[in-house]
DRENPA-3360 file (N, C-alpha, C; in nm, 2 decimals, always signed):
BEGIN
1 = XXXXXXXX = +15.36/+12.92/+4.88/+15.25/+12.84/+4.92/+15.14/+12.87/+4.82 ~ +15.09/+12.78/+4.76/+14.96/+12.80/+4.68/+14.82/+12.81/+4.73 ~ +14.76/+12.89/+4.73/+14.62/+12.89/+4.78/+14.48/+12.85/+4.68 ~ +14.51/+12.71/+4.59/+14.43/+12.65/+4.53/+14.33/+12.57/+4.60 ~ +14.21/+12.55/+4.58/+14.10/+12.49/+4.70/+14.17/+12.35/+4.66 ~ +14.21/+12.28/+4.77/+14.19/+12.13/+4.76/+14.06/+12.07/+4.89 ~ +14.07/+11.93/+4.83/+13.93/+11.91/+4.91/+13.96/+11.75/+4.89 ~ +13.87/+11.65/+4.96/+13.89/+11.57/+4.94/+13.74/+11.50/+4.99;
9 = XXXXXXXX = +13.69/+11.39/+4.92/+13.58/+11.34/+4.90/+13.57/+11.17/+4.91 ~ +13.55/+11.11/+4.97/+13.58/+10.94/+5.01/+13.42/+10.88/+5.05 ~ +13.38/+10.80/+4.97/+13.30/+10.75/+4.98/+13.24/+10.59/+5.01 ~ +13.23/+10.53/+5.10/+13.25/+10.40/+5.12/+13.11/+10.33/+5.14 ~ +13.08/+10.20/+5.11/+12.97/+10.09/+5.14/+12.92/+10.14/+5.26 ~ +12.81/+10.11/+5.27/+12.73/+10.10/+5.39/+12.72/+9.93/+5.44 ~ +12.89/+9.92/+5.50/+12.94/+9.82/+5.49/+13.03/+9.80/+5.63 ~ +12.95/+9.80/+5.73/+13.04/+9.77/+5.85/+13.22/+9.75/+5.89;
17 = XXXXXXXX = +13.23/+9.65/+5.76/+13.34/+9.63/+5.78/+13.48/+9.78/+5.75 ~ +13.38/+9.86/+5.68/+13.47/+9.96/+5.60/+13.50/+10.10/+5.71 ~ +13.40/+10.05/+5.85/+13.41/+10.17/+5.90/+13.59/+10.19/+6.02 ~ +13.66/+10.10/+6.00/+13.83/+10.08/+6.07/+13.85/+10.19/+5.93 ~ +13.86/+10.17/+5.82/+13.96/+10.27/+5.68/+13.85/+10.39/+5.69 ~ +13.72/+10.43/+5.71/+13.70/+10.54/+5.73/+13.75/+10.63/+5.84 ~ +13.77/+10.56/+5.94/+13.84/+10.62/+6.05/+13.97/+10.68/+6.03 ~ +14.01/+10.58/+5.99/+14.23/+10.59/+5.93/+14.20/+10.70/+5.85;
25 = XXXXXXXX = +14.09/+10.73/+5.72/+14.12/+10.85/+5.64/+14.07/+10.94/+5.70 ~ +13.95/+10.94/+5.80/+13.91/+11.10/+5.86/+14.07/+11.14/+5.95 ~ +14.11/+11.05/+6.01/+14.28/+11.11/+6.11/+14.33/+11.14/+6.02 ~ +14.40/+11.08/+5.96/+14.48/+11.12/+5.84/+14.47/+11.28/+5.80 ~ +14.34/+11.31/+5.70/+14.32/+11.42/+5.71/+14.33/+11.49/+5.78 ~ +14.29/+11.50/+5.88/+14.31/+11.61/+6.02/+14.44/+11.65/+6.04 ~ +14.54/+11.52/+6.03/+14.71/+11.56/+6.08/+14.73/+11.58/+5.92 ~ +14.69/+11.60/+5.80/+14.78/+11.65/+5.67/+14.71/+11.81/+5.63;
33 = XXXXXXXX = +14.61/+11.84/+5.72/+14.61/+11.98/+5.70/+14.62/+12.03/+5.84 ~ +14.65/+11.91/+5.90/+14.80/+12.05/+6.07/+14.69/+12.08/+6.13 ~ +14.60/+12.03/+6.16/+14.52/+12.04/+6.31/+14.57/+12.03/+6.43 ~ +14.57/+12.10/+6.54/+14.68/+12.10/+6.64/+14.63/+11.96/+6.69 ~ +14.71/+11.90/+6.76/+14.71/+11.77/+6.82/+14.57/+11.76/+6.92 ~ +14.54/+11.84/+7.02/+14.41/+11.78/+7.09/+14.28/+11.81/+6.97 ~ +14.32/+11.84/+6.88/+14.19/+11.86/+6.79/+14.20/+11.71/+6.68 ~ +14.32/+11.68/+6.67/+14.29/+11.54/+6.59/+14.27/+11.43/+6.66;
41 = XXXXXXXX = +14.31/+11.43/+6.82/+14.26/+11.39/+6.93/+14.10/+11.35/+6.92 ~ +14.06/+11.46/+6.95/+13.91/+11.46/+6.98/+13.88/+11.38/+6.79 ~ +13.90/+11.44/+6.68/+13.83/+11.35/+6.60/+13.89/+11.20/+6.58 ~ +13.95/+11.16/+6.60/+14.00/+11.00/+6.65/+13.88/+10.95/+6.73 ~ +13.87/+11.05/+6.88/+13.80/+10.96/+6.94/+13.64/+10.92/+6.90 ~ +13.63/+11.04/+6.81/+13.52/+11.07/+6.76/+13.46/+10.99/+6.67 ~ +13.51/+11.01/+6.57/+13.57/+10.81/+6.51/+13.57/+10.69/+6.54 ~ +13.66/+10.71/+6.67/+13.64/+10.52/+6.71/+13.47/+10.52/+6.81;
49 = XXXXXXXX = +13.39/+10.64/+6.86/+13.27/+10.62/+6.91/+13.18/+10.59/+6.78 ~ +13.18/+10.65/+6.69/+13.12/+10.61/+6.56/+13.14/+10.49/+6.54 ~ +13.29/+10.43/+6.49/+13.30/+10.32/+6.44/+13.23/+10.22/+6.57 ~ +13.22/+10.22/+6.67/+13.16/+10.08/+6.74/+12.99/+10.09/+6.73 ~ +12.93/+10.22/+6.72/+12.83/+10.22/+6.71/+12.76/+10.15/+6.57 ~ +12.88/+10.21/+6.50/+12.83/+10.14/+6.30/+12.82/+9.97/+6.33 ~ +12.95/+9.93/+6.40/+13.01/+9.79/+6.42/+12.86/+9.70/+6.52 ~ +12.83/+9.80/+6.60/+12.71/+9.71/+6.73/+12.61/+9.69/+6.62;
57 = XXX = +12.52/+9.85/+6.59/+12.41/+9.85/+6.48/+12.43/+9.88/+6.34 ~ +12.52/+9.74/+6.28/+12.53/+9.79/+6.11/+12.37/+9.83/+6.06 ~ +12.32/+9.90/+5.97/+12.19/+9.93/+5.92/+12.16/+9.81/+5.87;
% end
């Protein structure tokens, strides 16, 4: 196993429409570095409360 820092960095529009693929890449993340299941749980749901709030009040 290599212990090289990886990291990952995604930056998207302040663009309503974009906040469904920010969600998909914060889960993602969570389950490709093995977060136990109620922990990728909670950030999903954490996610889709964000995403409707972006969605109600885009800036």
């Amino acid at each position: 196993m290599s212990n090289k820092c990886q990291f990952s960095k995604l930056i998207f529009p302040n663009d309503p429409l974009y906040a469904v693929v920010a969600g998909k890449y914060v889960f993602e993340i969570a389950k490709n570095i093995r977060f136990q299941t109620p922990d990728v749980q909670a950030i999903e749901s954490g996610m889709n409360e964000a995403k409707e709030i972006v969605l109600i009040n885009p800036l």
